[in-house]
C-alpha positions as CSV (number, residue, x, y, z in Angstrom):
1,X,0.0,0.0,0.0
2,X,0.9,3.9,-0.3
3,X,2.1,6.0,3.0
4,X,-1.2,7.5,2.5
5,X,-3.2,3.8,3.5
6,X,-0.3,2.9,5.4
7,X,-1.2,6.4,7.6
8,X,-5.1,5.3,8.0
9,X,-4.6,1.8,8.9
10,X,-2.1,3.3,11.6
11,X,-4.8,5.7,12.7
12,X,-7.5,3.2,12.4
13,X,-5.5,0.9,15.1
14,X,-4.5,3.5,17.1
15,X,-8.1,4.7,17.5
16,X,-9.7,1.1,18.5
17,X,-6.8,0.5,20.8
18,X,-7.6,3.7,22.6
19,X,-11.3,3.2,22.7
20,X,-13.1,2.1,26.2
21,X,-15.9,0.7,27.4
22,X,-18.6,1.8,29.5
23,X,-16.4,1.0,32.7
24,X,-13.5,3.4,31.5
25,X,-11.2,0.7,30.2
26,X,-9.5,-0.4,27.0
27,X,-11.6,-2.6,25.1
28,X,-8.5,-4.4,24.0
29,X,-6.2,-4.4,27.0
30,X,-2.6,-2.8,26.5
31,X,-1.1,-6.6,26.7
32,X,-3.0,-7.7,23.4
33,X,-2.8,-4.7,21.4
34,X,-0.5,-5.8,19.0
35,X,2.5,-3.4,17.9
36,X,2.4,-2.2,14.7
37,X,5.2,-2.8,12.3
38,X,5.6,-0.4,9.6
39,X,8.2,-1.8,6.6
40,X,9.0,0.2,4.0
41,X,12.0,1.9,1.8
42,X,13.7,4.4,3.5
43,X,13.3,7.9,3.5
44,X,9.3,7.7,1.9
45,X,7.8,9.6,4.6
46,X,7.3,6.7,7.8
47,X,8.3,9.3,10.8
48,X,6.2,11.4,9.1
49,X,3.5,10.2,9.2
50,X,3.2,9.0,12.6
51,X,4.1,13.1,13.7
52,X,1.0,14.4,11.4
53,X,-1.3,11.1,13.5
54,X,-0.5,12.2,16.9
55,X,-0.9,15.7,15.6
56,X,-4.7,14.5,14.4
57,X,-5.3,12.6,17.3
58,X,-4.1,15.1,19.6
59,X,-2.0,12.2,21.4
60,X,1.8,12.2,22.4
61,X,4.8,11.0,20.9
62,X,7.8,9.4,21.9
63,X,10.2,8.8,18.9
64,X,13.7,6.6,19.0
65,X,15.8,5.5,16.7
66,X,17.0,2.1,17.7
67,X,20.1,1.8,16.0
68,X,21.6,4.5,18.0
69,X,20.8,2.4,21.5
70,X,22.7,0.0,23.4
71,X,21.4,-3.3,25.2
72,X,22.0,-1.0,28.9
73,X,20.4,2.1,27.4
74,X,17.2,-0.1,25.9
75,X,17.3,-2.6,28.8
76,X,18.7,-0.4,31.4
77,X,21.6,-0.5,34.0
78,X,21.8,-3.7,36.6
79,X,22.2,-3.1,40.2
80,X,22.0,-5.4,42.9
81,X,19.5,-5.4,45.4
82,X,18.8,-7.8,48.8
83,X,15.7,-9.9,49.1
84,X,14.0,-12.0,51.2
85,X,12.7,-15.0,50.6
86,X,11.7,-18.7,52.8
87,X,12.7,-16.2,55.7
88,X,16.6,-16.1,54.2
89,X,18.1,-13.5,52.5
90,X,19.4,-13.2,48.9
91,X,21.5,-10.9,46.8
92,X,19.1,-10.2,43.6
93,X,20.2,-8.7,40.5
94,X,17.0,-5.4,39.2
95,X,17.4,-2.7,36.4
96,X,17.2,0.5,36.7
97,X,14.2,2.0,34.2
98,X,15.0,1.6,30.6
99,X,15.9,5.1,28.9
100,X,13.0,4.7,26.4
101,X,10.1,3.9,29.2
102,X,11.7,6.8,31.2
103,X,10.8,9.5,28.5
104,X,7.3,7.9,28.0
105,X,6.9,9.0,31.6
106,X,8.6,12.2,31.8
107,X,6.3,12.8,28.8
108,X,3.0,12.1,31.4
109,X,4.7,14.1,33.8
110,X,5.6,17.3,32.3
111,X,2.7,17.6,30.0
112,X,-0.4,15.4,31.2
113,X,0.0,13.3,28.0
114,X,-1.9,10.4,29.7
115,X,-2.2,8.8,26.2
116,X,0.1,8.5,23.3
117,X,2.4,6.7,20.6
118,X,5.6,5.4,21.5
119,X,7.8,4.6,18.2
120,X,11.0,2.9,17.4
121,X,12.4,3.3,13.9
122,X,14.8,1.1,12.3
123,X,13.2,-1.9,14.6
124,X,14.9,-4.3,12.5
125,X,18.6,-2.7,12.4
126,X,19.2,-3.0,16.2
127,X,22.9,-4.7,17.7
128,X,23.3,-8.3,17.8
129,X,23.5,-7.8,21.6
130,X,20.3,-6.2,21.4
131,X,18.2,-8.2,19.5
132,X,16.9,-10.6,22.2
133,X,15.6,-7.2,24.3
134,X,14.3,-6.2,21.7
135,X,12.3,-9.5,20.1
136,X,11.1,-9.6,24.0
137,X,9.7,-6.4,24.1
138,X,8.1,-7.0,21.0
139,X,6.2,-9.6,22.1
140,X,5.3,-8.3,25.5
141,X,5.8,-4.7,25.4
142,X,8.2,-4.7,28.4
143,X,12.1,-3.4,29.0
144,X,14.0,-5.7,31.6
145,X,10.8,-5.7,34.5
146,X,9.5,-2.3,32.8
147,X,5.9,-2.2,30.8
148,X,5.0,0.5,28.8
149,X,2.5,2.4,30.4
150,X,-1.2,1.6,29.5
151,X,-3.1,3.8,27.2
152,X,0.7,4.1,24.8
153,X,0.3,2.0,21.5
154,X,3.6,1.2,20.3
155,X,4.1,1.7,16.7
156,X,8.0,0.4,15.0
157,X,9.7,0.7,11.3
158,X,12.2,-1.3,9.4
159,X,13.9,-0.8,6.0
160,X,13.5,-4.1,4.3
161,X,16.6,-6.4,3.8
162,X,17.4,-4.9,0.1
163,X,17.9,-1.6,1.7
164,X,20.0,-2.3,4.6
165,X,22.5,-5.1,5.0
166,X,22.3,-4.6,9.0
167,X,18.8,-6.3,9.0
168,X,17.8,-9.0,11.4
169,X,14.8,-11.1,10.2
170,X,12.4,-11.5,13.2
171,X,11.2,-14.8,13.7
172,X,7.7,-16.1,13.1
173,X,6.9,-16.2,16.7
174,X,7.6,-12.8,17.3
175,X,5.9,-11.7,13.3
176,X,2.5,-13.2,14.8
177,X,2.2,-10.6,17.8
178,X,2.4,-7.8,15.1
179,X,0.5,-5.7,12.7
180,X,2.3,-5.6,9.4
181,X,1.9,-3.2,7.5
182,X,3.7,-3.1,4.1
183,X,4.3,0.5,2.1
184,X,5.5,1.1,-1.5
185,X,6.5,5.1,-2.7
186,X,4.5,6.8,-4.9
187,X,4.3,9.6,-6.1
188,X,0.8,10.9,-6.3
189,X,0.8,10.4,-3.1
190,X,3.6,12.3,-1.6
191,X,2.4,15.4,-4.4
192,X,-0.4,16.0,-1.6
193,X,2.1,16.1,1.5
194,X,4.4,18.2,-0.9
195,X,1.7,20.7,-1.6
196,X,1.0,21.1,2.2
197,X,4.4,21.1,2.8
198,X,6.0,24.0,0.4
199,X,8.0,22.1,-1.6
200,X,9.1,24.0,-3.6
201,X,7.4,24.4,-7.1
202,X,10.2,23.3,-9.4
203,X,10.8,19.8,-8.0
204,X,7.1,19.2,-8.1
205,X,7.0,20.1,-11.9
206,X,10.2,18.5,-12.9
207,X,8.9,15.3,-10.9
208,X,5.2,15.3,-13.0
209,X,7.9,15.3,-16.1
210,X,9.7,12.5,-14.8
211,X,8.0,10.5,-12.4
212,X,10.8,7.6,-12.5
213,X,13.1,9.8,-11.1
214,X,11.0,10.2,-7.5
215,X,11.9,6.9,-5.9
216,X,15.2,5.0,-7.5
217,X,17.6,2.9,-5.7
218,X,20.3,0.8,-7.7
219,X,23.1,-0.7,-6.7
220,X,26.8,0.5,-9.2
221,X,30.5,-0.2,-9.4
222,X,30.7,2.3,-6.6
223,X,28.4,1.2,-4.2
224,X,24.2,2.1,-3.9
225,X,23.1,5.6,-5.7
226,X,19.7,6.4,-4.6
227,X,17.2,9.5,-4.7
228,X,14.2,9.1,-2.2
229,X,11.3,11.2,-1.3
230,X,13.3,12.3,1.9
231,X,16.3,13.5,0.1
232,X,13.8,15.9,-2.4
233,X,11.5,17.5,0.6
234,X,15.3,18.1,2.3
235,X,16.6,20.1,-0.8
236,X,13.4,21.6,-1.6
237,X,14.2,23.3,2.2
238,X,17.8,24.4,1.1
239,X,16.7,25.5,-2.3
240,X,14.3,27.9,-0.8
241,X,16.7,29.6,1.7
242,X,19.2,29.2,-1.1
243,X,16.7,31.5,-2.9
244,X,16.2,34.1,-0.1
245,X,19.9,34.6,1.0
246,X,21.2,34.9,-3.1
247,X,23.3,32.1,-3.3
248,X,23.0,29.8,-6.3
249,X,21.6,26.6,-6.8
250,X,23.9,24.4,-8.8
251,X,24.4,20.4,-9.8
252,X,26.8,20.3,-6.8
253,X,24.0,21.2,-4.0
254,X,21.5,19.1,-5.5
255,X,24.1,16.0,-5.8
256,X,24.3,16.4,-2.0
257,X,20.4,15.6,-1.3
258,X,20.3,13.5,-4.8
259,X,22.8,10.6,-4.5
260,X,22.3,9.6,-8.2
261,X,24.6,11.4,-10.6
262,X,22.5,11.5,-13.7
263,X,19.1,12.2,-11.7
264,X,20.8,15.2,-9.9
265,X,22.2,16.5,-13.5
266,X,18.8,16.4,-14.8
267,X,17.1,17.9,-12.2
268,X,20.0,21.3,-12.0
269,X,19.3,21.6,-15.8
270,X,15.6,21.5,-15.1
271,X,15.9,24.0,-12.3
272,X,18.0,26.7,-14.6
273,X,15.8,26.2,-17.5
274,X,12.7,26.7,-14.7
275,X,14.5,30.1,-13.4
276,X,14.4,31.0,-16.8
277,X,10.4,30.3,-17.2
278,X,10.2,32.8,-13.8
279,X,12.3,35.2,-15.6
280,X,10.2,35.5,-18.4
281,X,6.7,34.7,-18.0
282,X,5.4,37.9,-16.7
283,X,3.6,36.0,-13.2
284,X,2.4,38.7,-11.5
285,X,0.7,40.3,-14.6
286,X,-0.8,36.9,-16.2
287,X,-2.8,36.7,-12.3
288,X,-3.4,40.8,-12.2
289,X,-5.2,40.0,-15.7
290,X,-3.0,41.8,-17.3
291,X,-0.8,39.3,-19.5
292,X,0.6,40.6,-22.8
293,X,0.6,39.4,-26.3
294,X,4.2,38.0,-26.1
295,X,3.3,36.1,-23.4
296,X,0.5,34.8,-24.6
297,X,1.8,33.8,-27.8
298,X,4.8,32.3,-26.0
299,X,2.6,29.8,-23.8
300,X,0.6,29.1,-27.0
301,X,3.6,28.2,-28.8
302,X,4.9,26.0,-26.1
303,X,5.6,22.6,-26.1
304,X,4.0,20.5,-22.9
305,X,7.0,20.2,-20.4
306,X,7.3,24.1,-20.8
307,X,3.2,24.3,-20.7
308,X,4.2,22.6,-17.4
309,X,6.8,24.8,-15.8
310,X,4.3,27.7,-16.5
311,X,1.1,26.2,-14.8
312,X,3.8,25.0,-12.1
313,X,5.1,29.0,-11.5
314,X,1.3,30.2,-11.3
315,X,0.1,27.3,-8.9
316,X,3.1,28.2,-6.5
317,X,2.3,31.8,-6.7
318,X,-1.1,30.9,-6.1
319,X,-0.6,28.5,-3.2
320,X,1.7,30.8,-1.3
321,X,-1.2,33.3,-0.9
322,X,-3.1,30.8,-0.5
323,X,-1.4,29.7,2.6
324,X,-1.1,33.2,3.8
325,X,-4.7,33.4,4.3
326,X,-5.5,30.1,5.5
327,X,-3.2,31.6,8.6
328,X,-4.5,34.8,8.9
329,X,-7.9,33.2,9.0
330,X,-6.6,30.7,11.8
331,X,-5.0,33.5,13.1
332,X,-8.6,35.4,13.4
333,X,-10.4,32.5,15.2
334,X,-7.8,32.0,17.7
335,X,-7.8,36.0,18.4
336,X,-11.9,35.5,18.7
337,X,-11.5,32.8,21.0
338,X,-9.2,34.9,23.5
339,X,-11.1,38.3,23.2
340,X,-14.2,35.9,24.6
341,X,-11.6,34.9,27.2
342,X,-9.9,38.3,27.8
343,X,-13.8,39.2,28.1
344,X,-14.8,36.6,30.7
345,X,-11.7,37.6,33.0
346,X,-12.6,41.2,33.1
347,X,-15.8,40.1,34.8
348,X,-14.1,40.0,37.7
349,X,-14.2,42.7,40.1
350,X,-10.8,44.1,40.1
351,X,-9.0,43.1,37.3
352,X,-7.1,45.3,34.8
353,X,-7.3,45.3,31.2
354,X,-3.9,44.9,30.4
355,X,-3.2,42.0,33.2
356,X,-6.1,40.2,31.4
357,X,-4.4,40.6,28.0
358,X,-1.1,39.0,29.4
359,X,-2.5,36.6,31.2
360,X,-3.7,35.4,27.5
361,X,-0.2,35.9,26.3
362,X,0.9,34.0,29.1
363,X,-1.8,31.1,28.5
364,X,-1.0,31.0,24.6
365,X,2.4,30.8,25.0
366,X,2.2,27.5,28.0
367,X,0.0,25.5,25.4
368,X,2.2,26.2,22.4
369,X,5.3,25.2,24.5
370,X,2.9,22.6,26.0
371,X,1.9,21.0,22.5
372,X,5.9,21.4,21.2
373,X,7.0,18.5,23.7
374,X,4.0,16.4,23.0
375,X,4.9,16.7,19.6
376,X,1.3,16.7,19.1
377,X,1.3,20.1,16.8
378,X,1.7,20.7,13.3
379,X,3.9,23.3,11.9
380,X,1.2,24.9,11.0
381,X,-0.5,25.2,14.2
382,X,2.9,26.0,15.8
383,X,2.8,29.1,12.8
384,X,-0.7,30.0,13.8
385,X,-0.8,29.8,17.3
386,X,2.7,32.0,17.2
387,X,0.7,34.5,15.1
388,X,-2.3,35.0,17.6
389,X,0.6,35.2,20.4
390,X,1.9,38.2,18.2
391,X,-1.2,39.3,17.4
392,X,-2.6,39.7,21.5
393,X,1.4,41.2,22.3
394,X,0.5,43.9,19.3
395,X,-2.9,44.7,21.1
396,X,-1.1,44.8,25.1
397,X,1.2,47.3,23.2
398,X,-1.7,49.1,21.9
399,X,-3.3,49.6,25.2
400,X,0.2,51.0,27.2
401,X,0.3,53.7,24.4
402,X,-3.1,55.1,24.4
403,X,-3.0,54.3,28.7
404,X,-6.4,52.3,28.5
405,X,-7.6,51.6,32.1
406,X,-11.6,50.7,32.2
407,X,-12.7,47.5,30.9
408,X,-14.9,48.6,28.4
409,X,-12.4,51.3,27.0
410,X,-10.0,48.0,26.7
411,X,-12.8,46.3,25.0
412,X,-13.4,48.6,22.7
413,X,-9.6,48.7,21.8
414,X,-9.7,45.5,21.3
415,X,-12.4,45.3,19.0
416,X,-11.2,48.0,16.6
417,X,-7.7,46.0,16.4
418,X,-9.5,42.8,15.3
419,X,-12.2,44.8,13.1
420,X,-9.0,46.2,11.1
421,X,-7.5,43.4,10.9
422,X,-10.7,41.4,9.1
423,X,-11.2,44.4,6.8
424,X,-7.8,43.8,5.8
425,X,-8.4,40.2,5.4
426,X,-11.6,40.5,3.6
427,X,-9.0,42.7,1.1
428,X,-6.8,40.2,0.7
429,X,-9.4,37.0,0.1
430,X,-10.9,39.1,-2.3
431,X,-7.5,39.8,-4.2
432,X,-7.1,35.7,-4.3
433,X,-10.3,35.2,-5.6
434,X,-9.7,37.9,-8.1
435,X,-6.3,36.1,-9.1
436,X,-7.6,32.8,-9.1
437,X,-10.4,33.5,-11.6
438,X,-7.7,35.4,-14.0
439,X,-5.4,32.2,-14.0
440,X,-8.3,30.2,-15.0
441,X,-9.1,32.8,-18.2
442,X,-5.4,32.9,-19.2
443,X,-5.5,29.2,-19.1
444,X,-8.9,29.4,-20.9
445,X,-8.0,31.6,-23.7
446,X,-4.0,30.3,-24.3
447,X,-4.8,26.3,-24.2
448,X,-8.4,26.2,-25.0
449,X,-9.5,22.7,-24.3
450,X,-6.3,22.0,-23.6
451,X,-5.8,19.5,-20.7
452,X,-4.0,22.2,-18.7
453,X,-6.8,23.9,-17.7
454,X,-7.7,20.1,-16.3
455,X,-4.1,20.2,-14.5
456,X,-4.9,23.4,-12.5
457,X,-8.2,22.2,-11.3
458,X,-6.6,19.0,-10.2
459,X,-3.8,20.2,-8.5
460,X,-5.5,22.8,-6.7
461,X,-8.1,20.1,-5.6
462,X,-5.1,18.1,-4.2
463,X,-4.1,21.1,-2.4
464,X,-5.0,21.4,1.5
465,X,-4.5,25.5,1.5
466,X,-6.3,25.5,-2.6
467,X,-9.5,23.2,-1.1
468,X,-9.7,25.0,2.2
469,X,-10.3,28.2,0.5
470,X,-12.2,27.5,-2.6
471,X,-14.5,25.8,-0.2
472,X,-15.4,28.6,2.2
473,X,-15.2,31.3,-0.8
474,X,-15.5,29.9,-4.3
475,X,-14.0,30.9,-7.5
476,X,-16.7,30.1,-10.4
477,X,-14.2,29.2,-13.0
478,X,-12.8,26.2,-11.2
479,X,-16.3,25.1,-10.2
480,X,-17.0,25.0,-13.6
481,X,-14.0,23.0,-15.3
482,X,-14.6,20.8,-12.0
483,X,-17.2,19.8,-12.7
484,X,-16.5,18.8,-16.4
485,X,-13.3,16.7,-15.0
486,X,-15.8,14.7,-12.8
487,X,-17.9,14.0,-15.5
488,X,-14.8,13.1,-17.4
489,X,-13.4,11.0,-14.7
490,X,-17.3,9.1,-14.1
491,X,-17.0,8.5,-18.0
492,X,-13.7,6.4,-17.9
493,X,-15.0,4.5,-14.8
494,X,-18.0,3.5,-16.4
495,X,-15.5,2.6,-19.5
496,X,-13.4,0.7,-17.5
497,X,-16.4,-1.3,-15.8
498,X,-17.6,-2.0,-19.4
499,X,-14.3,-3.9,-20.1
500,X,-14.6,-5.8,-17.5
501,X,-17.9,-7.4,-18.0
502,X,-17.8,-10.9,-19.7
503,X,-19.0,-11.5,-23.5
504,X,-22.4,-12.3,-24.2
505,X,-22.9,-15.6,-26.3
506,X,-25.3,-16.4,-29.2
């Protein structure tokens, strides 16, 4: 299966093994709740994953990677301790905790995280001298005479033997206490995490080009080249910075993320002929409405990979304001949600408008810090919630300068900051919309039935920050082609079930 299925079977387990009966407790206890084992290629997205489920469940995380442990570190450290027993007394070797049940509990200590995921990557790689620890607490969930705690669902990940010569097969006994999950790469697939993500625009147009190029591992005269979906999200990162501090991108960056010579040439090529596409096609005018003849006659003349880079530069554009406003519409929620709170604390007698402001701040900032060592929030919550933290320190600043004492004063202050700031907003949504709709037309009048037009409805369907806001404010373009791709994609089904049905005889 894709890291997509692989991340709702996950989720699916993870939910019935938390769920209880009417008596409070697991329906499955913690003893026969089966670990998951997650095999797949490296670097395809596996830790992930399991950081977006515990974000969506709102659970903790524990994460280790075993190859880095010893058998004292995993097992813990002997000591010797006197016991009784049959009224004589006897010198008894204990352990001390294990390192990795340790941090499940500091986890429940520090942050009330009574529930959560506890996972071991590279479960298959371990030491030899490890191996037995670990095949034991595979099958019992327990660290020398340490259990995990109840209501923690482990979850482990190997590389299959191909991959990594330091793989230990596990043995059938241990393989029937586990839930196996099998994941291939593919591509489609990791387009939607790359969307959320930012990667950047370039790597996802060369990679429609050349889909073959996404996942490759071979084995050469000088040892394994490989290109994985880690290695492109990692230079998508550099190439972006690489971008905003002026330094250039050439073959020699992109060998160190792309461990495959030829794939690393072809994708620097790609990337200078794409700055060239930026360089020329006028962006910023074709989405103002405003495109001129030579660039329309340029994209007309085109041939398809070039089509592509084009309808890659606008969609990046596109999903970067996107993005914006999904956060300053976050943003606006959370800054609702603590005016009603900044609100309810003034009702009591007493209290001052600007120590009801910072104890917001103050608040804010605890379940941000709170939700960072969980590991339970997504970069994008972490981006939103420090943008309402900025947001309340901008309106505590506001009310020292203009010396606002009286609740309802404050209030009002208050207000008029968040009424500005959603007339701005309301500005800027309606600038998207208007942009949107003028990429469509451009496509409309340059391709004309042209599958592009199909491309940009697709990709922005596939896009969390592109759905998000064409569902809560429309554009009547994409509706429109939308709907012609579903009939389109209906069409080919029922073509495709056709096929399948068996000849009739005379």
């Amino acid at each position: 299966m894709n890291i997509r299925q692989a991340k709702q079977q996950i989720k699916n387990a993870i939910t019935a093994y938390l769920s209880k009966n009417e008596f409070g407790e697991y329906e499955i206890p913690s003893q026969r709740q089966r670990p998951v084992l997650l095999m797949g290629p490296p670097g395809i997205g596996k830790t992930a994953i399991m950081e977006q489920i515990a974000q969506e469940l709102g659970v903790g995380i524990v994460s280790y990677s075993m190859t880095h442990h010893t058998r004292q570190s995993a097992l813990g450290l002997p000591f010797i301790t006197r016991k009784t027993y049959g009224g004589r007394e006897y010198d008894v070797s204990e352990y001390t905790m294990s390192e990795i049940i340790a941090s499940v509990h500091d986890m429940i200590a520090e942050n009330g995280v009574r529930e959560g995921i506890l996972f071991l990557d590279e479960i298959n790689c371990v030491s030899e001298t490890l191996t037995p620890v670990m095949l034991q607490f595979l099958q019992y969930k327990i660290f020398g005479r340490h259990r995990v705690p109840d209501g923690w669902i482990v979850v482990t990940a190997g590389n299959p033997p191909e991959y990594n010569n330091s793989v230990r097969q596990f043995d059938i006994v241990t393989l029937d206490r586990l839930k196996r999950i099998d994941v291939e790469p593919e591509f489609e697939v990791w387009k939607e995490f790359a969307y959320q993500t930012g990667v950047h625009a370039s790597i996802i147009t060369y990679l429609e080009i050349k889909k073959s190029d996404f996942y490759h591992v071979e084995t050469t005269v000088d040892g394994k080249s490989f290109v994985t979906a880690r290695g492109w999200s990692d230079l998508s990162d550099m190439i972006r910075l690489y971008e905003k501090l002026g330094i250039a991108v050439d073959e020699e960056l992109v060998c160190q993320y792309l461990q495959n010579r030829r794939i690393a040439r072809d994708f620097a090529v790609y990337y200078d002929l794409w700055g060239k596409y930026r360089s020329d096609y006028q962006v910023d005018a074709i989405l103002a409405g405003n495109a001129d003849a030579l660039t329309r006659n340029r994209a007309e003349n085109a041939k398809f990979d070039e089509r592509l880079s084009l309808l890659g530069l606008l969609l990046d554009h596109m999903s970067m304001e996107l993005r914006q406003i999904y956060y300053a519409e976050e943003t606006m929620q959370q800054l609702l949600g603590a005016l009603k709170a900044i609100r309810m604390e003034l009702m009591r007698p007493g209290t001052q408008v600007a120590d009801a402001v910072e104890k917001q701040i103050r608040r804010s900032r605890e379940a941000l810090a709170a939700g960072r060592r969980a590991g339970n929030l997504s970069a994008d919550a972490q981006r939103i919630a420090n943008g309402t933290i900025s947001a309340l320190e901008e309106l505590r600043g506001v009310l020292a300068r203009e010396d606002i004492q009286s609740p309802a004063a404050g209030l009002a202050s208050i207000k008029t900051a968040l009424d500005g700031r959603s007339a701005l907003l309301k500005i800027q949504t309606g600038d998207a919309g208007r942009k949107l709709s003028n990429m469509f037309r451009f496509c409309e009048e340059v391709f004309g039935d042209g599958q592009e037009v199909m491309i940009l409805v697709t990709e922005l369907t596939i896009s969390h920050y592109g759905t998000r806001f064409l569902s809560r404010h429309g554009c009547e373009e994409y509706f429109a082609h939308n709907k012609d791709l579903l009939v389109n994609q209906r069409r080919k089904e029922i073509l495709a079930e056709i096929e399948t049905l068996p000849m009739g005889t005379d």
